[in-house]
Biopython code that builds the backbone (N, CA, C, O; Angstrom):
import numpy as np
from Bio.PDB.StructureBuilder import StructureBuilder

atoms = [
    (1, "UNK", "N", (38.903, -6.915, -1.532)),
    (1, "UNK", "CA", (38.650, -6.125, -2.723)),
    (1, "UNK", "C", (37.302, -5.419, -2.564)),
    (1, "UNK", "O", (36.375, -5.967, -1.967)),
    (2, "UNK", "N", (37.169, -3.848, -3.255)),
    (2, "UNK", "CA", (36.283, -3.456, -3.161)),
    (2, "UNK", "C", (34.948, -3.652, -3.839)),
    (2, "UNK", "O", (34.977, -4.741, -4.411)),
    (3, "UNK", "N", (33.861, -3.080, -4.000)),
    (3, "UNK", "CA", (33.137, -3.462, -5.344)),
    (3, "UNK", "C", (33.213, -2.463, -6.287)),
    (3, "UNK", "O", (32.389, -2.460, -7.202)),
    (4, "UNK", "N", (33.917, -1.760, -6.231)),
    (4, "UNK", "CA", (34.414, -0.915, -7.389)),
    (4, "UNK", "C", (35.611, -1.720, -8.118)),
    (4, "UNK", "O", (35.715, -1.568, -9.335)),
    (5, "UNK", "N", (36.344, -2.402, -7.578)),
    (5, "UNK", "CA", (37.509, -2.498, -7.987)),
    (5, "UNK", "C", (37.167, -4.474, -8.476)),
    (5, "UNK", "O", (37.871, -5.156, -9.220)),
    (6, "UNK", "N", (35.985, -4.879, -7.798)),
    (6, "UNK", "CA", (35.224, -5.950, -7.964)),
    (6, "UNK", "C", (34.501, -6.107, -9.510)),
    (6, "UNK", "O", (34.378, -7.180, -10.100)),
    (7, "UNK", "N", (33.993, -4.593, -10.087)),
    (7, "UNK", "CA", (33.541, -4.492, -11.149)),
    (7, "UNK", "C", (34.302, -4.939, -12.399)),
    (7, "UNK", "O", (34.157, -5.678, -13.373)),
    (8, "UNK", "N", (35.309, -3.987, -11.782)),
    (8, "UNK", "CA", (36.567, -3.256, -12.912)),
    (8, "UNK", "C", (36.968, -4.600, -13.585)),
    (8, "UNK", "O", (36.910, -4.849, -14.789)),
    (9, "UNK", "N", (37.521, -5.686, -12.258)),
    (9, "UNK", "CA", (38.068, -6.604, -12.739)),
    (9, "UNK", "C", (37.371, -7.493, -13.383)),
    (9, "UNK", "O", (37.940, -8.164, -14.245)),
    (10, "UNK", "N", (35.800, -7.717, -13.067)),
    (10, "UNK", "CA", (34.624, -8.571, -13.835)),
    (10, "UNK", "C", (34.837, -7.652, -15.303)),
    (10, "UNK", "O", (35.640, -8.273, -16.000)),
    (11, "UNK", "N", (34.537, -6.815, -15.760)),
    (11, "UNK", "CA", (34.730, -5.770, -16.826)),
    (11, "UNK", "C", (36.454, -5.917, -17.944)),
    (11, "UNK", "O", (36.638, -5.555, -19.106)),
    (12, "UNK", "N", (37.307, -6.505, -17.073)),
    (12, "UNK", "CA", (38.582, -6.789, -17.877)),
    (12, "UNK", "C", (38.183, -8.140, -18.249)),
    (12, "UNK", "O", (37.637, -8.146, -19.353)),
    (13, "UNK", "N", (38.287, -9.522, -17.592)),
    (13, "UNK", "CA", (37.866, -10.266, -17.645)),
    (13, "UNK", "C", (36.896, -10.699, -18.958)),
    (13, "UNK", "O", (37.376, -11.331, -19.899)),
    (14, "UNK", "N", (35.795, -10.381, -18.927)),
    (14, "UNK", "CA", (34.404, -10.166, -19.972)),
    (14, "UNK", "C", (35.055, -9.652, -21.227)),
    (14, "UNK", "O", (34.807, -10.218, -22.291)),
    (15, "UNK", "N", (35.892, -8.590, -21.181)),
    (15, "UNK", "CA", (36.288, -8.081, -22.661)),
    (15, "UNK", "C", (37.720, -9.050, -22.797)),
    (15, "UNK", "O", (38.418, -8.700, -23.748)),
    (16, "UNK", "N", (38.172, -10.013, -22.132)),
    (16, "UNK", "CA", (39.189, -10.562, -22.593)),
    (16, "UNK", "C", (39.041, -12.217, -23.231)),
    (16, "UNK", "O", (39.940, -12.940, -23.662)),
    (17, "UNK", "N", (37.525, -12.502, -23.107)),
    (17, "UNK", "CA", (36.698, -13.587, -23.576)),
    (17, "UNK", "C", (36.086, -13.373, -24.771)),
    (17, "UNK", "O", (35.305, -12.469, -25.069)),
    (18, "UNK", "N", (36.685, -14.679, -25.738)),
    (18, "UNK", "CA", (36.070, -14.411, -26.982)),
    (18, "UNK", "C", (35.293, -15.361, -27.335)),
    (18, "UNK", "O", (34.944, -15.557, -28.500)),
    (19, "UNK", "N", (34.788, -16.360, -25.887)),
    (19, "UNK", "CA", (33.817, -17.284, -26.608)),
    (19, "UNK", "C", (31.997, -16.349, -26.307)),
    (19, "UNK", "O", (31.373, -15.947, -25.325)),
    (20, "UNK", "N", (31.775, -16.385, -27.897)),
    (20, "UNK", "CA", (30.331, -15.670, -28.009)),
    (20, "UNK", "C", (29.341, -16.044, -27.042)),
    (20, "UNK", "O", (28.495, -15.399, -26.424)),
    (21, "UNK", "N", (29.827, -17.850, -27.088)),
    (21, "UNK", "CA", (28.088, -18.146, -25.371)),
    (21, "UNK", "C", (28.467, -17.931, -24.847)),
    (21, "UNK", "O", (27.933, -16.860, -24.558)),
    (22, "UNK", "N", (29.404, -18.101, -24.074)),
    (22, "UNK", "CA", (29.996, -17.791, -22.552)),
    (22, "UNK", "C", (28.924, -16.187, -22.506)),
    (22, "UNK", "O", (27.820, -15.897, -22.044)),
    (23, "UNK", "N", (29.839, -15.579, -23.150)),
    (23, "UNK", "CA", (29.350, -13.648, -23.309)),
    (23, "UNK", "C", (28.041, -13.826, -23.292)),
    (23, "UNK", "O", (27.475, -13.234, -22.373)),
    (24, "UNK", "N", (27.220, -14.583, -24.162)),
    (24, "UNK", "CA", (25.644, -14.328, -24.177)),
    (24, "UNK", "C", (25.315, -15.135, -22.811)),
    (24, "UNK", "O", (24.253, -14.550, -22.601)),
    (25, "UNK", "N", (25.405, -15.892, -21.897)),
    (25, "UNK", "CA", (24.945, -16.473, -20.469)),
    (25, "UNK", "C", (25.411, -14.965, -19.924)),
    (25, "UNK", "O", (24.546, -14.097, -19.797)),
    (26, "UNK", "N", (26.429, -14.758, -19.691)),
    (26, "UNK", "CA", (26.682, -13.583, -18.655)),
    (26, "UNK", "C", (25.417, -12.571, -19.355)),
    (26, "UNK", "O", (24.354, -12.387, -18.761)),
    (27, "UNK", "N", (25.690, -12.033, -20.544)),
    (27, "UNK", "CA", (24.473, -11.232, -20.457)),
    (27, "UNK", "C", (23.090, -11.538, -20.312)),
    (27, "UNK", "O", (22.265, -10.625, -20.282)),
    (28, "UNK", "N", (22.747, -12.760, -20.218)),
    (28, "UNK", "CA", (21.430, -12.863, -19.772)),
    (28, "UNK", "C", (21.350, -13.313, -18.292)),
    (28, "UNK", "O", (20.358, -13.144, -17.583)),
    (29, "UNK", "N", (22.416, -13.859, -17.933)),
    (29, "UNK", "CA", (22.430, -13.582, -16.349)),
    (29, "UNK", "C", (22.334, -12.113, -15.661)),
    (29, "UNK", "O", (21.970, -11.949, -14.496)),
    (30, "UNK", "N", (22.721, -11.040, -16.570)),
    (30, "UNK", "CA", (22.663, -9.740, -16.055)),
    (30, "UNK", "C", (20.963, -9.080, -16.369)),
    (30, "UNK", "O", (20.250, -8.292, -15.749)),
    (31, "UNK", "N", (20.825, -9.718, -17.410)),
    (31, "UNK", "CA", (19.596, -9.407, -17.919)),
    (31, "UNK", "C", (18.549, -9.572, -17.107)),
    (31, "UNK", "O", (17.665, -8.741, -16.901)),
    (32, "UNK", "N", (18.632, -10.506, -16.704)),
    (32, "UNK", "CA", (17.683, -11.291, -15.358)),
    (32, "UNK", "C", (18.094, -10.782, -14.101)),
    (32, "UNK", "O", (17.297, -10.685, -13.168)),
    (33, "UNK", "N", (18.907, -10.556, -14.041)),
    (33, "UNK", "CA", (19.501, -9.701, -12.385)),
    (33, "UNK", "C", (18.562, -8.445, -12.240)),
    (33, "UNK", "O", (18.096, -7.996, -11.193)),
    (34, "UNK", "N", (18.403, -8.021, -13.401)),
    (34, "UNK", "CA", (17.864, -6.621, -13.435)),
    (34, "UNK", "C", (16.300, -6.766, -12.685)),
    (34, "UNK", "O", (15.492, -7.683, -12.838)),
    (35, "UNK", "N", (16.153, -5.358, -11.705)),
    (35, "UNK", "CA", (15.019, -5.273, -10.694)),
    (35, "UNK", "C", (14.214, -4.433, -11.505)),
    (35, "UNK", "O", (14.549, -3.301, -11.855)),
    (36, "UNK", "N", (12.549, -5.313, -11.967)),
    (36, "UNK", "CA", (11.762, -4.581, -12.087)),
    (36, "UNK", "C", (10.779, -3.893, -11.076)),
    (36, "UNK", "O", (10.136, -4.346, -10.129)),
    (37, "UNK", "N", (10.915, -2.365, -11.730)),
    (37, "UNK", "CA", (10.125, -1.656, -10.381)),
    (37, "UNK", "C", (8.913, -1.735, -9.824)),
    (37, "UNK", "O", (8.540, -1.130, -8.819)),
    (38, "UNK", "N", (8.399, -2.362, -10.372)),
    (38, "UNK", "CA", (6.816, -2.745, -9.711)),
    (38, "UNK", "C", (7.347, -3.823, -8.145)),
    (38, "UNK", "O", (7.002, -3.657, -6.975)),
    (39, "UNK", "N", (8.046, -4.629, -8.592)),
    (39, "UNK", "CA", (8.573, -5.650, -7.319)),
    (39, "UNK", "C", (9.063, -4.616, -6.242)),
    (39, "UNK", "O", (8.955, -4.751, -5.024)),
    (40, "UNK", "N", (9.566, -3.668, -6.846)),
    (40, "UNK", "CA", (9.746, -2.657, -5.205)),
    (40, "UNK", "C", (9.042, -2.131, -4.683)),
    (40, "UNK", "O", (9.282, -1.771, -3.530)),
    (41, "UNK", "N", (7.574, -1.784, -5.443)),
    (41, "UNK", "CA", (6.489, -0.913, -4.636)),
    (41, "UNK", "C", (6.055, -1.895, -3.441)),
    (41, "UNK", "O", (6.444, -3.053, -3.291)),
    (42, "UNK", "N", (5.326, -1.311, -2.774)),
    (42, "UNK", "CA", (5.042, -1.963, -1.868)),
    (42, "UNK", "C", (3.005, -2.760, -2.178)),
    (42, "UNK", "O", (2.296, -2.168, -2.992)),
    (43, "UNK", "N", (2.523, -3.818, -1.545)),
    (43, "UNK", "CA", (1.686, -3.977, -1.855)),
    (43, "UNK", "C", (0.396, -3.264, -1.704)),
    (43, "UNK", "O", (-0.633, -3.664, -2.248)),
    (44, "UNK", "N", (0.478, -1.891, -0.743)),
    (44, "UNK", "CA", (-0.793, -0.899, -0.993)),
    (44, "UNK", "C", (-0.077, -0.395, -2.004)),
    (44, "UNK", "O", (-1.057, -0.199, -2.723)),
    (45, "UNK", "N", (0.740, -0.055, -2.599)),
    (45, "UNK", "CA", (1.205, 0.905, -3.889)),
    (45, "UNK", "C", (0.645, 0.470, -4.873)),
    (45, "UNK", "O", (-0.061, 1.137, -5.629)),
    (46, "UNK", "N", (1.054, -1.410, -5.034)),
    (46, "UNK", "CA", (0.432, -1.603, -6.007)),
    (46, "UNK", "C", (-0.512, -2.182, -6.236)),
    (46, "UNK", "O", (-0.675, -2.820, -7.276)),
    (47, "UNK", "N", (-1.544, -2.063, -5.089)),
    (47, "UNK", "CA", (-3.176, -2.243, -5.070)),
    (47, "UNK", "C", (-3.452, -0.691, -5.680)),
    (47, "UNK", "O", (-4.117, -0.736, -6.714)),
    (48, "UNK", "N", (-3.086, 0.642, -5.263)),
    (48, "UNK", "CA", (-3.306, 1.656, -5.932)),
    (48, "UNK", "C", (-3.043, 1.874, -7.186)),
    (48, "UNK", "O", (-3.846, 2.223, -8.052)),
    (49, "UNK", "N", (-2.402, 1.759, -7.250)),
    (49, "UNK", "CA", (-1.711, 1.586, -9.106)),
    (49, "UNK", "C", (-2.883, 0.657, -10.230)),
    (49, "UNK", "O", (-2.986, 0.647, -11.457)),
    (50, "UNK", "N", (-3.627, -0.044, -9.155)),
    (50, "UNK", "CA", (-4.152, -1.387, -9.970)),
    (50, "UNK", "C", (-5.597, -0.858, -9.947)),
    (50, "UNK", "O", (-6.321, -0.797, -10.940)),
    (51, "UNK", "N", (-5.976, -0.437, -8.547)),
    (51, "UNK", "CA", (-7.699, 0.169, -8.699)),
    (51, "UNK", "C", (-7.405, 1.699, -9.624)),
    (51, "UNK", "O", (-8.379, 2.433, -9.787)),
    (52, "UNK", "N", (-6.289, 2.046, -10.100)),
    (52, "UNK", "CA", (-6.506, 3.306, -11.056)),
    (52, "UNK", "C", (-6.720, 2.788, -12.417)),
    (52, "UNK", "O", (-7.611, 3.212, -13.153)),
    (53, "UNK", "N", (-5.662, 1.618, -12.821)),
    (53, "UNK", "CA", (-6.198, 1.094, -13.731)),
    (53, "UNK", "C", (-7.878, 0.924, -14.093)),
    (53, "UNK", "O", (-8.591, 1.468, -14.936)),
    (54, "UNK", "N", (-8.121, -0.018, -13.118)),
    (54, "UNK", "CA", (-9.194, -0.358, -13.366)),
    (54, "UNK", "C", (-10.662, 1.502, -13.520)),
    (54, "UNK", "O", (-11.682, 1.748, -14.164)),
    (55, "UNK", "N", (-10.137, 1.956, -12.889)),
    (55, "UNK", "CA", (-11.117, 3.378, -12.898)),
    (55, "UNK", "C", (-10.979, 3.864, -14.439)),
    (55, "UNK", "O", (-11.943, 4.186, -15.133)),
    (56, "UNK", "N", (-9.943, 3.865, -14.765)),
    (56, "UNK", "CA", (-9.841, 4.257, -16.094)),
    (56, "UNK", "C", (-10.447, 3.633, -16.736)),
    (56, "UNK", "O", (-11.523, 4.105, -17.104)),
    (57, "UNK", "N", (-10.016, 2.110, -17.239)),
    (57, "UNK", "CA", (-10.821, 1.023, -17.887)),
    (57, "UNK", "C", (-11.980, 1.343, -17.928)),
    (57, "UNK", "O", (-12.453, 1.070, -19.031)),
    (58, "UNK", "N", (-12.971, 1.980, -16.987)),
    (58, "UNK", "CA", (-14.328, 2.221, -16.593)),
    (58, "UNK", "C", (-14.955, 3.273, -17.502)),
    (58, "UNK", "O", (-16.058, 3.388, -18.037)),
    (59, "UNK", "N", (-13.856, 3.985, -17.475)),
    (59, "UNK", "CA", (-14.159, 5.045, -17.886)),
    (59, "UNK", "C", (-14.545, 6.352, -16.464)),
    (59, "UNK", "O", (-15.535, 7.079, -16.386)),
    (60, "UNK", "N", (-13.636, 6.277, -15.729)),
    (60, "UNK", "CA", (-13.480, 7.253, -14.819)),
    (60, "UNK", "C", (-12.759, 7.748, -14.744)),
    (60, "UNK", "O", (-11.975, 7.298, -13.909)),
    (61, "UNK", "N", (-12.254, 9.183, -15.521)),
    (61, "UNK", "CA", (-11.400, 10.132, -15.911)),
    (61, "UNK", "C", (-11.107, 11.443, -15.610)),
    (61, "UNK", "O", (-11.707, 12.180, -16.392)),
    (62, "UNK", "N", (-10.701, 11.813, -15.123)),
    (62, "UNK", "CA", (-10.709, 13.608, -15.044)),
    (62, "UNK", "C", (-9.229, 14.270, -15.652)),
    (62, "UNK", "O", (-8.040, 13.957, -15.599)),
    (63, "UNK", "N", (-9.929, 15.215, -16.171)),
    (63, "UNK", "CA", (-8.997, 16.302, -16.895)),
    (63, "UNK", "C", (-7.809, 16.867, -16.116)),
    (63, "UNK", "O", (-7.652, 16.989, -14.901)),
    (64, "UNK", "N", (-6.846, 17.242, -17.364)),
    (64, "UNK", "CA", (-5.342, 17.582, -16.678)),
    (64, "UNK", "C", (-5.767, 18.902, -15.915)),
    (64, "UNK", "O", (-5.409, 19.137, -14.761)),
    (65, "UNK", "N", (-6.560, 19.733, -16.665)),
    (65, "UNK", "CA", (-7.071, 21.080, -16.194)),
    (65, "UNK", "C", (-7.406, 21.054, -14.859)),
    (65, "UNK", "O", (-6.803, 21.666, -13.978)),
    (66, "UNK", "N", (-8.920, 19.935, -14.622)),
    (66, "UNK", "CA", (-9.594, 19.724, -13.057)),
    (66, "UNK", "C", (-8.549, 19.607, -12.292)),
    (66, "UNK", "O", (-8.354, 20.387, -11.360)),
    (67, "UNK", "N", (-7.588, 18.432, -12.638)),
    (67, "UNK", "CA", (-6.561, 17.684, -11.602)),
    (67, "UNK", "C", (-5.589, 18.816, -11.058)),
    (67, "UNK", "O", (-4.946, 18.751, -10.011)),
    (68, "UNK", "N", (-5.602, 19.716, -11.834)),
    (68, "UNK", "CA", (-4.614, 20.675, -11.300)),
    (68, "UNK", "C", (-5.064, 22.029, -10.041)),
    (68, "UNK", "O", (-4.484, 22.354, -9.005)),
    (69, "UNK", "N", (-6.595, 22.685, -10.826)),
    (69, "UNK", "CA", (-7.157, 22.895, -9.860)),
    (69, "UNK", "C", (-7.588, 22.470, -8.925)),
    (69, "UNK", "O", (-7.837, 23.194, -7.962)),
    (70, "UNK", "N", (-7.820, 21.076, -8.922)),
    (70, "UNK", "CA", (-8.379, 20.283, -7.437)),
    (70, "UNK", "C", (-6.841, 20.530, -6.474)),
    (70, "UNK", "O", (-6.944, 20.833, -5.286)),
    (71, "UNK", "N", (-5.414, 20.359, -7.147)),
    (71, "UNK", "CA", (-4.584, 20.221, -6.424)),
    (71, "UNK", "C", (-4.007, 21.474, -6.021)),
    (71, "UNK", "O", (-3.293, 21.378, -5.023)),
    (72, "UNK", "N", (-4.127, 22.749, -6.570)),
    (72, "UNK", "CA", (-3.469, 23.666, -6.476)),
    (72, "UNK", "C", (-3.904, 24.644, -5.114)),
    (72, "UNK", "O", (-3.282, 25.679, -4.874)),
]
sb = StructureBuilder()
sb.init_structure("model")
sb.init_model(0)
sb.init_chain("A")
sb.init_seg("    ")
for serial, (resi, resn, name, xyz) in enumerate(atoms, 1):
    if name == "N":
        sb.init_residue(resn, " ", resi, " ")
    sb.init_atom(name, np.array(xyz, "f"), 0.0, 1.0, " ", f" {name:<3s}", serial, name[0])
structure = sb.get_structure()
């Protein structure tokens, strides 16, 4: 079986269950499956991500205006 056709049948299944916990475990088993995106950056990404924080916090800021001319 495919995982399309793997879904479909998890998806008949689920709507043919009428006990309410059962339904609430599966959805928090899905709930928890779910990938937050910080876990995919990589760890210089999110050392960068983290010393910007902190620059800001500081109060080290530059304008949308500068940022655009610096980049353009």
């Amino acid at each position: 079986m495919d995982i399309k056709t793997t879904k479909i049948e998890l998806v008949k299944a689920i709507l043919d269950i009428d006990n309410n916990e059962f339904i609430q475990r599966v959805a928090d088993f899905i709930n928890k499956e779910k990938i937050d995106f910080w876990n995919e950056l990589s760890l210089a990404e999110q050392n960068e991500i983290k010393q910007g924080i902190q620059e800001l916090d500081q109060g080290n800021k530059v304008s949308y205006d500068s940022f655009l001319k610096k980049i353009s």
